[in-house]
N, C-alpha and C positions, 0 to 999 in steps of 0.2 A: 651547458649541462652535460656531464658524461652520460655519451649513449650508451653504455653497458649495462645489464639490466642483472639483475641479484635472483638468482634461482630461488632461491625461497623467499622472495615477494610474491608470487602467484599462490601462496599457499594464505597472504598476510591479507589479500585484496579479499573487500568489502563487496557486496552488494552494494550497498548504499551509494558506495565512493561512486562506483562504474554510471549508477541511474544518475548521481545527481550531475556528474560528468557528462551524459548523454543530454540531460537536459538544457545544459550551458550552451552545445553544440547548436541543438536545435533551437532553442532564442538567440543566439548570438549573442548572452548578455546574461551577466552576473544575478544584475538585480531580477529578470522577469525568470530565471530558473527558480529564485530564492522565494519568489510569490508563489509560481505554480505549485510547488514543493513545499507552502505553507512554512518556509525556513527564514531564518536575518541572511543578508547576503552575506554575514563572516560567515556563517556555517557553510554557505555553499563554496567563499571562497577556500576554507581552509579543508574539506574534502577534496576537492580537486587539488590543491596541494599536496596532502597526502599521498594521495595515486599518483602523484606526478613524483613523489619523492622513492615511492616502494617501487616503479619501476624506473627511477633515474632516468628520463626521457622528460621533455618539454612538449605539452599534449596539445595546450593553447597560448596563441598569439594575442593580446592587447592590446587594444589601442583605445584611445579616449569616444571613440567610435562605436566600436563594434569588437568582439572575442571570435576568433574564426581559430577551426583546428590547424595543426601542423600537419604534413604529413604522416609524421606517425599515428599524430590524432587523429587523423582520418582512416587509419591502418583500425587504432584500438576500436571506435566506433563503428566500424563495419561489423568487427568480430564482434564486438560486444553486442550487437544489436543483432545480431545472427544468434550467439549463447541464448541472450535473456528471450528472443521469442521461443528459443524448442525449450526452453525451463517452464516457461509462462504456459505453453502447449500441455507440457508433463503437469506441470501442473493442473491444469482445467480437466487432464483425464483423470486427474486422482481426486480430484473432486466431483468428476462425473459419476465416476465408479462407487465412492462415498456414499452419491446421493441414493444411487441403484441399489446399494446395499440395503442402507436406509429402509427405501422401499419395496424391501422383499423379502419375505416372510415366509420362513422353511417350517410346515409343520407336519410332525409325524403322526402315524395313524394307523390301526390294522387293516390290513384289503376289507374286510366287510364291512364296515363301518364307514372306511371308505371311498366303495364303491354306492352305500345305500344313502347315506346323511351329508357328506359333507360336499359333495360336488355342486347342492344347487344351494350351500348356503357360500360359497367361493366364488359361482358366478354371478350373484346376486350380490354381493361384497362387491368384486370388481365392477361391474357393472356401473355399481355406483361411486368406484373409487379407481378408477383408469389408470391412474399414476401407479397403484399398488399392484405388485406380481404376488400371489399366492403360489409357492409349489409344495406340495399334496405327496408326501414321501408313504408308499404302501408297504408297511413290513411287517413280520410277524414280530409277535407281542415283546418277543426278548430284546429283538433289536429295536422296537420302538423306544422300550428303556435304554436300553445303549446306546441311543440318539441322542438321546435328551443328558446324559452323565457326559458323555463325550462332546457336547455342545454342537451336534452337528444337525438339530435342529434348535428353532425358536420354543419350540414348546410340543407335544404332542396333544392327542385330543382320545382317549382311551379311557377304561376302568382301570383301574392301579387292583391289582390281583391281589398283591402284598404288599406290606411297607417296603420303603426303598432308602435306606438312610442317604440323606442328600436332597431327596423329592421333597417335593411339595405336592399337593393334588386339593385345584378349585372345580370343584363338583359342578356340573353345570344344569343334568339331571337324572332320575333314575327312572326304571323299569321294574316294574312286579314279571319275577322270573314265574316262566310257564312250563308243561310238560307239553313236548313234541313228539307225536307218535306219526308213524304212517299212515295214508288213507287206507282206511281196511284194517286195523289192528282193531282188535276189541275194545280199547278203553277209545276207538274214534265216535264213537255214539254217544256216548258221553259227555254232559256239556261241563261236568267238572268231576272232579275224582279226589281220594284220600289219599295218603302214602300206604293202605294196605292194600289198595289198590293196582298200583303202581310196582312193590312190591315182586312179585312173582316175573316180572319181566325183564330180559336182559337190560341193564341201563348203561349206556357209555358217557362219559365225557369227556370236555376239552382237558389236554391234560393242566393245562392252567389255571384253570379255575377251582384254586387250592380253596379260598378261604368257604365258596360256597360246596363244596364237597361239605370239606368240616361240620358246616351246617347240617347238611343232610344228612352225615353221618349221626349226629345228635340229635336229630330228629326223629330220626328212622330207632333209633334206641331207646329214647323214651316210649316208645310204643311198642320195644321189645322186637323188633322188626329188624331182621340180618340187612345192611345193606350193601350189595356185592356190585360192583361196577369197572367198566375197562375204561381207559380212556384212548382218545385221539389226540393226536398233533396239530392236525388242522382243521377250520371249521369244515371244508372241502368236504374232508376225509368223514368229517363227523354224519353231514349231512347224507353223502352220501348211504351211509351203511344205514341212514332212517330210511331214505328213498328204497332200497332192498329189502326192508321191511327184518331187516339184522339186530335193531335194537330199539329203545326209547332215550329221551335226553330232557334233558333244563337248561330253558335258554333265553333269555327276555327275547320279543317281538323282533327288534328289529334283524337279531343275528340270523333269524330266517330267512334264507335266499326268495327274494320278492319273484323273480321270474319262475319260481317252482311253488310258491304256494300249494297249488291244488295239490300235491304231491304229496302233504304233511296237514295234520289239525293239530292248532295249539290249545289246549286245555287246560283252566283255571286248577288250582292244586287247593282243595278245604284248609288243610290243617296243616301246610306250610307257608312260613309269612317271611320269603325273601326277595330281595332286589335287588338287580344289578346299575351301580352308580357311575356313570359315563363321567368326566370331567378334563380340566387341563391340568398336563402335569408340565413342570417346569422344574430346573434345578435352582436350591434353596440359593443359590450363588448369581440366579441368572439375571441381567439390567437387561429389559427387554425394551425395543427401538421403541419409539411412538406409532410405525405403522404398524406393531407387532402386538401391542399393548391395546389399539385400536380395534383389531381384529381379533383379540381375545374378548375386549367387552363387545362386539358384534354376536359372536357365538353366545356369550350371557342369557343373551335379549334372545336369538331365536334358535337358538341349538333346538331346547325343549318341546319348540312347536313342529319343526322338522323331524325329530325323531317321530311326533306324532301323527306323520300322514302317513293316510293308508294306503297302503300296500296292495 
């Protein structure tokens, strides 16, 4: 057989050829390659043929006995069996990597939400799901949505402030928003109050919180009542200026910083009936993993009871 070999065969050769090739080697024998391999011995014979024809070389010797390589064939079988373990290697990491992705679940969130709610519904999730990595992305509210349109998270876990063409938003649950004053402000004696109450004093808000402004803007008007307000950027910023005793605000329960309670009394509002709706937003396009889909019906079941311990 001409030992010359055709450059463009290395381009022609098979997987198949090379494993079923490797096989023959190691039984010594046509027929027990063709069982291992679940194949008729013509197919195993005429595979090894083909490789032996694309690189014009003679790979194997037979005898009525036994099938033993040539030298060459012992040349290809070394290399071969050196390729196919670092492919079979690469392989097993791209399937390691697969599974990891699998189970691991990027979800967005605002810092105070969570920092207050979601940390012990994550370790209680994991706890009982050790295989599953939760990581807990803390951003402010713009880029929580920018997370989720840009797919750089699985889902987030927030109030959607405004429609978001592309979103979705499953509610998970809500809060009856409060008025927060300082300790020591006048309406702190108070165990509830009106909006003309309310009224006469500086009020700031988050500057996001467009759709419940709106509210209270129409509230505040029906009662013939100016409603004048600054806002903040961050809840941070917000809280802070209550702590100085700078202004009052509306906020459901939980956005109050737990470590500052005493710092603040939250007060029931008569004659306004609003709340704020926590849920998961997802984009309308998203197929989300099964650990991800998992961990969203998890929060279903106990989101609602965790927003409700006290503080």
């Amino acid at each position: 057989m001409n030992q010359s070999t055709d450059p463009s065969a290395l381009t022609r050769l098979e997987l198949s050829e090379l494993e079923t090739f490797l096989w023959v080697v190691r039984e010594g024998s046509f027929s027990e390659a063709a069982r291992k391999l679940h194949l008729s011995q013509p197919a195993v014979t005429n595979r090894v043929k083909r490789l032996e024809d694309k690189l014009r070389i003679k790979l194997l010797q037979r005898t009525t006995r036994q099938v033993t390589p040539t030298p060459e064939g012992l040349r290809l079988r070394d290399a071969a069996e050196a390729a196919l373990a670092g492919l079979r290697d690469v392989m097993r990491q791209f399937q390691k990597s697969a599974e990891t992705g699998r189970n691991r679940i990027v979800v967005a969130c605002t810092p105070m939400l969570a920092a207050t709610v979601l940390p012990r519904l994550i370790h209680d999730y994991q706890q009982r799901y050790p295989d599953i990595q939760v990581v807990l992305r803390d951003l402010p509210y713009a880029q929580v949505v920018q997370a989720i349109t840009q797919d750089a998270a699985d889902f987030a876990v927030a109030a959607l402030d405004t429609k978001q063409r592309g979103l979705q938003f499953q509610s998970l649950a809500e809060e009856k928003v409060l008025l927060v004053v300082p300790a020591g402000h006048p309406l702190a004696a108070h165990a509830s109050v009106t909006l003309s109450m309310i009224a006469p004093y500086r009020i700031m808000f988050l500057d996001r919180y467009l759709s419940l402004r709106k509210h209270l803007t129409e509230e505040f008007a029906k009662q013939g009542l100016t409603f004048e307000h600054t806002t903040a950027s961050t809840l941070p910023t917000l809280l802070g200026m209550i702590d100085a005793g700078n202004c009052v605000t509306f906020l459901p329960r939980t956005m109050v910083q737990r470590n500052a309670q005493s710092s603040r009394v939250l007060i029931e509002i008569k004659d306004l009936d609003a709340t704020r709706h926590w849920g998961c937003i997802l984009s309308r396009r998203a197929e989300l993993s099964a650990a991800a889909q998992a961990f969203r019906d998890y929060l279903r079941k106990h989101f609602r009871e965790q927003l409700a311990e006290p503080v």
